[in-house]
Chimera marker file (.cmm) of the C-alpha trace (Angstrom):
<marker_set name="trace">
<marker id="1" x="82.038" y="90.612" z="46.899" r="1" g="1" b="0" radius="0.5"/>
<marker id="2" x="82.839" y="92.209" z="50.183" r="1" g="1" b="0" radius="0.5"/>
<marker id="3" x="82.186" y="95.415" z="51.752" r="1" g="1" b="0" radius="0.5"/>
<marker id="4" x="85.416" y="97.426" z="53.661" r="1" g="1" b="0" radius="0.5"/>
<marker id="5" x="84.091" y="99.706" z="56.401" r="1" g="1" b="0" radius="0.5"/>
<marker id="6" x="86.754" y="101.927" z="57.074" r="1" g="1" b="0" radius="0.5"/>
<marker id="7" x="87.438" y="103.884" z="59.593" r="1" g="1" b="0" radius="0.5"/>
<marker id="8" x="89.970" y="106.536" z="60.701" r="1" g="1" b="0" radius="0.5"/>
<marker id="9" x="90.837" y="109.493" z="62.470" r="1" g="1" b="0" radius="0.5"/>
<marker id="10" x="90.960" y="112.467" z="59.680" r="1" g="1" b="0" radius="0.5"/>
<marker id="11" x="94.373" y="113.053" z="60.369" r="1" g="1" b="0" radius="0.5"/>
<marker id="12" x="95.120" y="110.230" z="58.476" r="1" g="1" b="0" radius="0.5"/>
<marker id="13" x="92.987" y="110.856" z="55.573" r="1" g="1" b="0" radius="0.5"/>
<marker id="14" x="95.638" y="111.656" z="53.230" r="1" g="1" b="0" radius="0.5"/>
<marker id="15" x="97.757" y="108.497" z="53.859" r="1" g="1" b="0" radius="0.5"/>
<marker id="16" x="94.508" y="105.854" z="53.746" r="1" g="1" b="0" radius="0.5"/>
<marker id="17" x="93.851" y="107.612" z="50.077" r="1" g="1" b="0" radius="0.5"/>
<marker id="18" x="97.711" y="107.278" z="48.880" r="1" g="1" b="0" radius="0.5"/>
<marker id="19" x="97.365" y="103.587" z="50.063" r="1" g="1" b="0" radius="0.5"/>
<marker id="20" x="93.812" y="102.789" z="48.711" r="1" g="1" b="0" radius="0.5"/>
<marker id="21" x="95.335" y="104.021" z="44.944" r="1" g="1" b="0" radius="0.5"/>
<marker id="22" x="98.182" y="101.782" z="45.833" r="1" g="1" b="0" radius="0.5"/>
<marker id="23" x="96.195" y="98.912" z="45.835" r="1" g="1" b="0" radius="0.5"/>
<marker id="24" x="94.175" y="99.939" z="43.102" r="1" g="1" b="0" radius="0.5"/>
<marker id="25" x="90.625" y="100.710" z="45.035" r="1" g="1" b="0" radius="0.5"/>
<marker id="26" x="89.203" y="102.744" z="42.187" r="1" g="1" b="0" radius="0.5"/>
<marker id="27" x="85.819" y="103.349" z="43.765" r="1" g="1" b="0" radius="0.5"/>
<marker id="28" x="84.684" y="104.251" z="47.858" r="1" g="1" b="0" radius="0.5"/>
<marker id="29" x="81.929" y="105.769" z="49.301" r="1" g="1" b="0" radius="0.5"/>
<marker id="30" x="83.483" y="108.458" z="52.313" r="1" g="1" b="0" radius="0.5"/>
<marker id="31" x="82.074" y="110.219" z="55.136" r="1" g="1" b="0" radius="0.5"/>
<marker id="32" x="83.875" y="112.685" z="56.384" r="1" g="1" b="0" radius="0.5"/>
<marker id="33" x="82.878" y="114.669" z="60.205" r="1" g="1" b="0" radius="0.5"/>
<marker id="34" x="82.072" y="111.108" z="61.765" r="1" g="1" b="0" radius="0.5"/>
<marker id="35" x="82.570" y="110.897" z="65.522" r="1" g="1" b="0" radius="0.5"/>
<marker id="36" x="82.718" y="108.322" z="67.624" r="1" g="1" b="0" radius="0.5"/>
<marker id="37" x="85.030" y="106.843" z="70.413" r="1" g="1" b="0" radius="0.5"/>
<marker id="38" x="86.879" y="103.235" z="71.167" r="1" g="1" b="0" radius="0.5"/>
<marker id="39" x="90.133" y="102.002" z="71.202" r="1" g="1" b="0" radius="0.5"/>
<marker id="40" x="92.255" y="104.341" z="70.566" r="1" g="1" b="0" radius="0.5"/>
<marker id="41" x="89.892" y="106.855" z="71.939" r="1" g="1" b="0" radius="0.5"/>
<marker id="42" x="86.787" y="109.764" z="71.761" r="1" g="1" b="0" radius="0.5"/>
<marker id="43" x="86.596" y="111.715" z="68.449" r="1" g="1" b="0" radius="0.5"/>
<marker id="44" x="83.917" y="114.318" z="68.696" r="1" g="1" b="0" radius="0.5"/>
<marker id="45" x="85.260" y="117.610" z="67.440" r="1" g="1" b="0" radius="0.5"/>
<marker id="46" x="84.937" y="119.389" z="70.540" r="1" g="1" b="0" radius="0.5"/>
<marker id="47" x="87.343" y="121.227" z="73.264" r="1" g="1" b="0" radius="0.5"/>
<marker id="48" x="87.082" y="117.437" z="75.188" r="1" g="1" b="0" radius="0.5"/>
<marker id="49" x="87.793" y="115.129" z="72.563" r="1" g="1" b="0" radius="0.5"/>
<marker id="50" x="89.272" y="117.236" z="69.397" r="1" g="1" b="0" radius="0.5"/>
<marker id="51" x="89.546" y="115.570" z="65.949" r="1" g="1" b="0" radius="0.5"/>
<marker id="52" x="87.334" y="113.665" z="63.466" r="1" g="1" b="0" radius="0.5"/>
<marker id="53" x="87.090" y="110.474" z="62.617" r="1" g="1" b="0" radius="0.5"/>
<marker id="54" x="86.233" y="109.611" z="58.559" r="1" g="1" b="0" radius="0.5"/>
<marker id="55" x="84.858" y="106.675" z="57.107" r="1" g="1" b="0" radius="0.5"/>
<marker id="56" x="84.950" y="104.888" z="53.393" r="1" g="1" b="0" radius="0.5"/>
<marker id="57" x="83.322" y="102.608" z="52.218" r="1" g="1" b="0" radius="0.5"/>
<marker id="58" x="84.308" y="100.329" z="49.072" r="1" g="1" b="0" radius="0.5"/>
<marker id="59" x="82.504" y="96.923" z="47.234" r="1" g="1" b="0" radius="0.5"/>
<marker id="60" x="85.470" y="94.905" z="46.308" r="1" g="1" b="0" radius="0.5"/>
<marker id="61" x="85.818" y="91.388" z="44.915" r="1" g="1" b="0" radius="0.5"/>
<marker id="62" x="86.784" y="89.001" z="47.375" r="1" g="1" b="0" radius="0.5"/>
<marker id="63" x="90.687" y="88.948" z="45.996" r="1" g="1" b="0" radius="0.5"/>
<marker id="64" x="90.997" y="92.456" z="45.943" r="1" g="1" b="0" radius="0.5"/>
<marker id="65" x="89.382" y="93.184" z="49.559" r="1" g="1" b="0" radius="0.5"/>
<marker id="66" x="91.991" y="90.778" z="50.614" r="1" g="1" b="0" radius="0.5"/>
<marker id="67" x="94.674" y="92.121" z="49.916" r="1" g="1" b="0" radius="0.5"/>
<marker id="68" x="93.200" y="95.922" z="51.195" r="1" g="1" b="0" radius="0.5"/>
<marker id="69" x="92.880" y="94.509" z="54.182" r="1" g="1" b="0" radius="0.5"/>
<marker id="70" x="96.555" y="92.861" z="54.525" r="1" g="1" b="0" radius="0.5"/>
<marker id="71" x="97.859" y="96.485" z="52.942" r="1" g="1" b="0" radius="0.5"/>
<marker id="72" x="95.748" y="98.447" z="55.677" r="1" g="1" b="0" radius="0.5"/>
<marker id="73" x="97.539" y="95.889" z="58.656" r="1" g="1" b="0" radius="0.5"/>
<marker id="74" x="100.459" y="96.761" z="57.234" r="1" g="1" b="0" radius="0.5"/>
<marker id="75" x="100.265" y="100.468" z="57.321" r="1" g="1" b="0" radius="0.5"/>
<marker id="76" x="98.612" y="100.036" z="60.948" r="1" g="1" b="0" radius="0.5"/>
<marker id="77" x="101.628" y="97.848" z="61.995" r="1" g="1" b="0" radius="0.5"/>
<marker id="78" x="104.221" y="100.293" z="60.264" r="1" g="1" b="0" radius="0.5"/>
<marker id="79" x="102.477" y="103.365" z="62.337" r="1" g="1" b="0" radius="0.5"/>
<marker id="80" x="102.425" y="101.664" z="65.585" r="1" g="1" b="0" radius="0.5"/>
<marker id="81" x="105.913" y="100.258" z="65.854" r="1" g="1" b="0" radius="0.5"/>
<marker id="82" x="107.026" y="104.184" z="64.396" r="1" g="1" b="0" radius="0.5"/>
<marker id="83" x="104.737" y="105.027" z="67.593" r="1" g="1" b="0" radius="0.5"/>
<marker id="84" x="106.537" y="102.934" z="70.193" r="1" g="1" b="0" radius="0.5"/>
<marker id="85" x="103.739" y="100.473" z="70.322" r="1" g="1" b="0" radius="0.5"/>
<marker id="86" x="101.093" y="103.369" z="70.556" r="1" g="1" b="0" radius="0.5"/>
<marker id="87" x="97.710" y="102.290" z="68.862" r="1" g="1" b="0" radius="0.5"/>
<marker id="88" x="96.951" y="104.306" z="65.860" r="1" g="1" b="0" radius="0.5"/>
<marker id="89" x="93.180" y="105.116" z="65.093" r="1" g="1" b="0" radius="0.5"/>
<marker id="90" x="92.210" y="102.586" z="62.187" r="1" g="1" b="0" radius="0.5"/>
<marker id="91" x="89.621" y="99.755" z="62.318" r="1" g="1" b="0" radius="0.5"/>
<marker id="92" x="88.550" y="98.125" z="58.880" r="1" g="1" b="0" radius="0.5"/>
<marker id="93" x="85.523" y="95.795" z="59.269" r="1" g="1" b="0" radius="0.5"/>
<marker id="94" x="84.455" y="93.296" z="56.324" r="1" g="1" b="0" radius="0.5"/>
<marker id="95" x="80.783" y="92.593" z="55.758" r="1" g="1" b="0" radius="0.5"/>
<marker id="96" x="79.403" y="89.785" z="52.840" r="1" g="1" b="0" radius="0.5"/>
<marker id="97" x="77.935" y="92.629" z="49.684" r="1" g="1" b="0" radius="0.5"/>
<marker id="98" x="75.881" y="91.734" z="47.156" r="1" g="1" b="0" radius="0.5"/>
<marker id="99" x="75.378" y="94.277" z="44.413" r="1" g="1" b="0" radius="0.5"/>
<marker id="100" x="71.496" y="94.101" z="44.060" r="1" g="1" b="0" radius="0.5"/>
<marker id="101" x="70.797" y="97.263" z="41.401" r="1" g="1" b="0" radius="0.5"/>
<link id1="1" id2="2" r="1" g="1" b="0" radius="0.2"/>
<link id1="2" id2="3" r="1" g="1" b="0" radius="0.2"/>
<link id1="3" id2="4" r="1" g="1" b="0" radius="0.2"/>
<link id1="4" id2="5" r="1" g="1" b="0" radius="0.2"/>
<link id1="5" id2="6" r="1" g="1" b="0" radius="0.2"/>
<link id1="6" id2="7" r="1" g="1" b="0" radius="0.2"/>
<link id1="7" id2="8" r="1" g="1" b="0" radius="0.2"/>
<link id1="8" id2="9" r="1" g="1" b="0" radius="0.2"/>
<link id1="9" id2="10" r="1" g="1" b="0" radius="0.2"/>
<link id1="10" id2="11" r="1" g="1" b="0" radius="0.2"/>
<link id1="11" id2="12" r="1" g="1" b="0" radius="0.2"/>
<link id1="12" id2="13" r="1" g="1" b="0" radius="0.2"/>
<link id1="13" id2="14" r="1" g="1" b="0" radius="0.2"/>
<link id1="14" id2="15" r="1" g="1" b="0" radius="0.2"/>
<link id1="15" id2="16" r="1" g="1" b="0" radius="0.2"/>
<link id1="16" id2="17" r="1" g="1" b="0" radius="0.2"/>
<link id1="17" id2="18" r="1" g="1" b="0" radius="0.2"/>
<link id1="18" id2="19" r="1" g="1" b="0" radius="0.2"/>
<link id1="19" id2="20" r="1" g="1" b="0" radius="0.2"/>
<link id1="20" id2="21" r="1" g="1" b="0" radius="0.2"/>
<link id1="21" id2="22" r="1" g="1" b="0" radius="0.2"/>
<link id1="22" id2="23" r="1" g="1" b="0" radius="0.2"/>
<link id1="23" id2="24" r="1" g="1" b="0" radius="0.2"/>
<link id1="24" id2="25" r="1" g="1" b="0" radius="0.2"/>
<link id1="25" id2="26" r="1" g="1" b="0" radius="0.2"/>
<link id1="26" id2="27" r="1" g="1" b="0" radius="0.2"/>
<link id1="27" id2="28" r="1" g="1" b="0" radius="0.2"/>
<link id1="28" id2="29" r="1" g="1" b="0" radius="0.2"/>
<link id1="29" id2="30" r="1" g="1" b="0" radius="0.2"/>
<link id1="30" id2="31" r="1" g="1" b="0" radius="0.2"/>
<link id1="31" id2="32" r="1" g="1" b="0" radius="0.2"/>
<link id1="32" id2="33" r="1" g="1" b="0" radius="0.2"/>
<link id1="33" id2="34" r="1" g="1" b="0" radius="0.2"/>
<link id1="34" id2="35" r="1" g="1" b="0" radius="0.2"/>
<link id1="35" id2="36" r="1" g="1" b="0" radius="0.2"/>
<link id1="36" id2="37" r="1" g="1" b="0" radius="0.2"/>
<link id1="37" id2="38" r="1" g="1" b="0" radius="0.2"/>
<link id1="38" id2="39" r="1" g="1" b="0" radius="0.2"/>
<link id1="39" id2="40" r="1" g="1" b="0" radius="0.2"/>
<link id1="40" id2="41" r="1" g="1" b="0" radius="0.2"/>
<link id1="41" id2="42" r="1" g="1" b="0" radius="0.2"/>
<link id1="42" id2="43" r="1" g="1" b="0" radius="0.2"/>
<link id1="43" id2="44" r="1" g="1" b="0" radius="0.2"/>
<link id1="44" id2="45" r="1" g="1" b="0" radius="0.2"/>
<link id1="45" id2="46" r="1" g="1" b="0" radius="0.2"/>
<link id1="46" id2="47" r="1" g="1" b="0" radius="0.2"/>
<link id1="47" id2="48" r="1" g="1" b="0" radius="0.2"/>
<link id1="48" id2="49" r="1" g="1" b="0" radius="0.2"/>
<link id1="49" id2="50" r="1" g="1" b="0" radius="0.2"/>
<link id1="50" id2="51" r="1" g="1" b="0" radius="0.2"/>
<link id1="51" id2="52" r="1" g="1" b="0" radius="0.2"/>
<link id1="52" id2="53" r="1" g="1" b="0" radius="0.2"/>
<link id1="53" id2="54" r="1" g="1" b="0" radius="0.2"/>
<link id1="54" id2="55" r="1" g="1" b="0" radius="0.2"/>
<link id1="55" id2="56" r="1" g="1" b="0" radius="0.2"/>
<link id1="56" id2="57" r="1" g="1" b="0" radius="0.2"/>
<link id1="57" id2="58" r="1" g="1" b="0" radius="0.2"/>
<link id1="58" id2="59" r="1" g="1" b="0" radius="0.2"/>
<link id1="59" id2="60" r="1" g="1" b="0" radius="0.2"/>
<link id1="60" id2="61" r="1" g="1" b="0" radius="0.2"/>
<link id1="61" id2="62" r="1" g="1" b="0" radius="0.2"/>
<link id1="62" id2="63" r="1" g="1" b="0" radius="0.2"/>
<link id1="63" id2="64" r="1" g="1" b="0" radius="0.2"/>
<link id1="64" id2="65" r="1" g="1" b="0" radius="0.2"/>
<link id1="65" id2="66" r="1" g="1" b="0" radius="0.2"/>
<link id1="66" id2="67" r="1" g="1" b="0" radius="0.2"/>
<link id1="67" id2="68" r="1" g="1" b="0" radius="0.2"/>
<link id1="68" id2="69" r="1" g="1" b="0" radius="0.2"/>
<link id1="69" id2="70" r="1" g="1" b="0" radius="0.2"/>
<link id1="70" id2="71" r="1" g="1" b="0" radius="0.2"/>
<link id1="71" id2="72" r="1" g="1" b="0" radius="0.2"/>
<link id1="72" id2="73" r="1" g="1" b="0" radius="0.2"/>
<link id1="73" id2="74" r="1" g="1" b="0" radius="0.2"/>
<link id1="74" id2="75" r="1" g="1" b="0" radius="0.2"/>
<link id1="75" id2="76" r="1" g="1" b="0" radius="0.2"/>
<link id1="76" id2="77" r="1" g="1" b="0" radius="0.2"/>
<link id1="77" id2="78" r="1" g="1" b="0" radius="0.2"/>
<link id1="78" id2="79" r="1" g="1" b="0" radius="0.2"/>
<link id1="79" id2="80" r="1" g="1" b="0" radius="0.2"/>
<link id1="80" id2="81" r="1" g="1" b="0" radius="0.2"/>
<link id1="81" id2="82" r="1" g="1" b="0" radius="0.2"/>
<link id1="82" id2="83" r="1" g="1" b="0" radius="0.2"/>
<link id1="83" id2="84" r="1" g="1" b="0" radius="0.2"/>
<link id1="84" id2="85" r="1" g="1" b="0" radius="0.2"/>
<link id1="85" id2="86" r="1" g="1" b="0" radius="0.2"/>
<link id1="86" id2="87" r="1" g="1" b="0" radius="0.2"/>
<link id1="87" id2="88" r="1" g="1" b="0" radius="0.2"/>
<link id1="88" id2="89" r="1" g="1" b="0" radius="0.2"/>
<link id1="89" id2="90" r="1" g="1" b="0" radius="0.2"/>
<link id1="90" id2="91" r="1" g="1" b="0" radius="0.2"/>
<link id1="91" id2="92" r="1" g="1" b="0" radius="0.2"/>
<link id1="92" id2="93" r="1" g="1" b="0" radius="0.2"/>
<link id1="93" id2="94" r="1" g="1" b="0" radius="0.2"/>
<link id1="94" id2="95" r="1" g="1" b="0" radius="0.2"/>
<link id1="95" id2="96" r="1" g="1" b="0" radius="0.2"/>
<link id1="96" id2="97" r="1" g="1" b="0" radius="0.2"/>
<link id1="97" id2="98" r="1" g="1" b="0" radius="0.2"/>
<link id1="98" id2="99" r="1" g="1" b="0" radius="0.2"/>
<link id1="99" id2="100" r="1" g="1" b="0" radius="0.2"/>
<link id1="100" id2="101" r="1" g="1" b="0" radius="0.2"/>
</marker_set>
């Protein structure tokens, strides 16, 4: 199995769901109010750095996270070349799971 740490400015929450039930991802943990800053810039909800970012979450089997993760490139790609080459904020990290309990 693998873990998908997802993470993304709210904005975009209602796009990463519509894709996730694309590719079938049944199951996610989210967080929602979660700041931060990198890339593609701060996130912190405040007069400075407005907006949110959200994170999910999800144990998949190795097949499945696969193909999340080439369905989440392709969204990012899609977004940035709509954006002129303009980052969008999305970062999806993959860690080994093991499902204990």
């Amino acid at each position: 199995m693998k873990m998908l740490l997802i993470v993304f400015r709210d904005s975009l929450e209602e796009e990463i769901h519509g894709l996730l039930k694309e590719l079938s991802v049944n199951a996610f943990t989210e967080l929602h109010k979660v700041g931060g800053t990198g890339e593609t810039g701060a996130a912190f909800h405040s007069f400075a750095w407005p907006g949110m970012n959200a994170l999910v979450l999800t144990a998949l089997p190795e097949d499945q996270a696969d193909r999340v993760v080439e369905g989440l490139k392709g969204f990012r790609d899609q977004r940035t070349q709509q954006q002129h080459g303009v980052k969008i904020p999305l970062r999806v990290f993959v860690l080994p799971c093991l499902q204990v309990v």
